[in-house]
N, CA, C and O of each residue as an XYZ file, in Angstrom:
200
protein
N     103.322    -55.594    261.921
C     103.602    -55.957    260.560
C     104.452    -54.860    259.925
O     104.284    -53.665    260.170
N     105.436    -55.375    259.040
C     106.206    -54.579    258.391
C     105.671    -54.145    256.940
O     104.812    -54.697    256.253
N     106.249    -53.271    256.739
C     106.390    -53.005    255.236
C     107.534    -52.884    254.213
O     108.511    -52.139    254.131
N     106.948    -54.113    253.299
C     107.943    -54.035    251.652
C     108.616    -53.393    250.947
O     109.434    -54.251    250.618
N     108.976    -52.308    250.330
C     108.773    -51.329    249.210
C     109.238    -52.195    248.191
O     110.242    -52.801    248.568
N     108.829    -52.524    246.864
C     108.727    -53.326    245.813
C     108.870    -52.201    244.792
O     108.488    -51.060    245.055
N     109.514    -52.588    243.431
C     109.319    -52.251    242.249
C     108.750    -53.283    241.369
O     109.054    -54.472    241.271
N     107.743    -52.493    240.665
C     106.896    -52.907    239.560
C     107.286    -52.568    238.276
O     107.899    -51.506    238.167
N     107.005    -53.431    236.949
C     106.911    -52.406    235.829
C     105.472    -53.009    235.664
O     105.007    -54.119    235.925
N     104.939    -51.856    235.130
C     103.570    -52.296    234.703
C     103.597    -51.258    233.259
O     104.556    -50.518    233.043
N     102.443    -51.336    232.369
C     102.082    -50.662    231.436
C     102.260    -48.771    232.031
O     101.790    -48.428    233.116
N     102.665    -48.220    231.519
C     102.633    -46.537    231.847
C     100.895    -46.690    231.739
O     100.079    -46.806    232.654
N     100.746    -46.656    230.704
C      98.905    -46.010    230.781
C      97.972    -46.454    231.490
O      97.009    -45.756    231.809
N      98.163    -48.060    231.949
C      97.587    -48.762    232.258
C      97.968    -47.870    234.219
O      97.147    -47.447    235.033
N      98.801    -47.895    234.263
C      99.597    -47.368    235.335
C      98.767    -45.866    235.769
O      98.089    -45.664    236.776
N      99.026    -45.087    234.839
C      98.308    -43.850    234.998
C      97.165    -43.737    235.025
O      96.789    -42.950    235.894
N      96.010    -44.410    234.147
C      94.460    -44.396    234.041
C      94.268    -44.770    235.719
O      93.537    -44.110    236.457
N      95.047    -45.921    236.150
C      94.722    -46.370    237.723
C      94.961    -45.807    239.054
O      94.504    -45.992    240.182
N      95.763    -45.120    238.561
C      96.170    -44.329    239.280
C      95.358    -42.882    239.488
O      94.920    -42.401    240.533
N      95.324    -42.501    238.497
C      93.831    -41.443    238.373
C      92.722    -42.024    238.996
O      92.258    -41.318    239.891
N      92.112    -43.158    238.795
C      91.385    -43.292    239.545
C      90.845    -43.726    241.193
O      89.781    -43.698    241.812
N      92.479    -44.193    241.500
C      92.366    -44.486    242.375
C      92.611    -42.781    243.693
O      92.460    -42.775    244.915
N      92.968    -41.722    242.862
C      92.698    -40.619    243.588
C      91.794    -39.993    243.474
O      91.506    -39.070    244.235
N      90.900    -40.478    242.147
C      89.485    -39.622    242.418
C      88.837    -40.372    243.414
O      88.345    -39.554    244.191
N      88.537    -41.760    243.859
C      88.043    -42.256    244.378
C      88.472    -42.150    246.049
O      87.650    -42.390    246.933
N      90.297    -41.639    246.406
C      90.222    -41.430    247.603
C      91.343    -42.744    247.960
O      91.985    -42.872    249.002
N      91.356    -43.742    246.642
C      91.664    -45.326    247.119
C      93.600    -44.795    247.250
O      94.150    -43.945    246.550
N      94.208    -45.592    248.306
C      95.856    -45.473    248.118
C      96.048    -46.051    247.197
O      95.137    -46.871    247.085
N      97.077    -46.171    246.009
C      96.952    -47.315    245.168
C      98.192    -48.635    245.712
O      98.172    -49.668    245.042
N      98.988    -48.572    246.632
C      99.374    -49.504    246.720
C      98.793    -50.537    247.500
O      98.884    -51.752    247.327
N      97.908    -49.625    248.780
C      96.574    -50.742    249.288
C      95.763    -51.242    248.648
O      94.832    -51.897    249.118
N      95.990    -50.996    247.264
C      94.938    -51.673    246.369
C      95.594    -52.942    245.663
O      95.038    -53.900    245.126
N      96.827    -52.679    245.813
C      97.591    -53.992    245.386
C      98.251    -54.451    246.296
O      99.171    -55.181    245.925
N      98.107    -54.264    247.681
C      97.975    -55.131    248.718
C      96.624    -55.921    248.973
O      96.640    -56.992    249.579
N      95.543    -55.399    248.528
C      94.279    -55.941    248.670
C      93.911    -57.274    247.607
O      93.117    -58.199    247.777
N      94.777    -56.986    246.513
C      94.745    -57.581    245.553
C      95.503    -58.893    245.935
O      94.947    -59.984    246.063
N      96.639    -58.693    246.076
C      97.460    -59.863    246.340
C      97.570    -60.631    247.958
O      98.594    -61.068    248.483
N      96.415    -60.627    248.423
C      95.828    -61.288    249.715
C      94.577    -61.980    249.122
O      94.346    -63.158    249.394
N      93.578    -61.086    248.123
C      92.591    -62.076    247.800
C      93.072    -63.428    246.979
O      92.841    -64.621    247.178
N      93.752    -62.812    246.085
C      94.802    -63.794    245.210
C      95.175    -65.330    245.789
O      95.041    -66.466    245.333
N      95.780    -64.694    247.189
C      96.410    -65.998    247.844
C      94.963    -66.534    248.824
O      95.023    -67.747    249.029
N      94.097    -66.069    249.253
C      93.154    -67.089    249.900
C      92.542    -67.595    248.793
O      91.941    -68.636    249.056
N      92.457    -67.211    247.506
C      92.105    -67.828    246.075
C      92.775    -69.450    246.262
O      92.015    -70.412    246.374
N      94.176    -69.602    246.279
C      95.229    -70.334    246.016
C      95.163    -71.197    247.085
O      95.449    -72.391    246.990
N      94.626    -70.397    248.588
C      94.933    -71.333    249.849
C      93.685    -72.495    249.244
O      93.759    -73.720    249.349
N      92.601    -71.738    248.625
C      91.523    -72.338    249.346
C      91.203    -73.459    248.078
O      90.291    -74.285    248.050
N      92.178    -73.228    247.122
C      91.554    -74.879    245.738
C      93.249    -75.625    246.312
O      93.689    -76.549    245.628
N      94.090    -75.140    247.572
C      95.223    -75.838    247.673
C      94.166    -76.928    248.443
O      94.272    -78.047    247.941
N      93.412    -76.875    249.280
C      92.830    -77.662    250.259
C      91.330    -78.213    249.608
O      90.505    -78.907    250.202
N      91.257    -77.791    248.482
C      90.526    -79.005    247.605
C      90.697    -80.282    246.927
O      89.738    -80.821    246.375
């Protein structure tokens, strides 16, 4: 599997508070918005097949 590099704009603070936390915690933050946007889509797969 490859990798993307994407630009975002998001909120600065909103941006920074998450980012802080995602290094106190240890978390990468873009695996966190890879994690995000996989649950997202089995969200989508799974009311597509309802």
């Amino acid at each position: 599997m490859t990798n993307k590099r994407v630009t975002l704009s998001v909120d600065a603070k909103v941006y920074d508070e998450y980012k802080k936390y995602c290094e106190e915690k240890g978390i990468i933050l873009s695996k966190q918005f890879e994690l995000f946007m996989r649950k997202e889509l089995k969200k989508f797969k799974r009311r597509e097949h309802d």
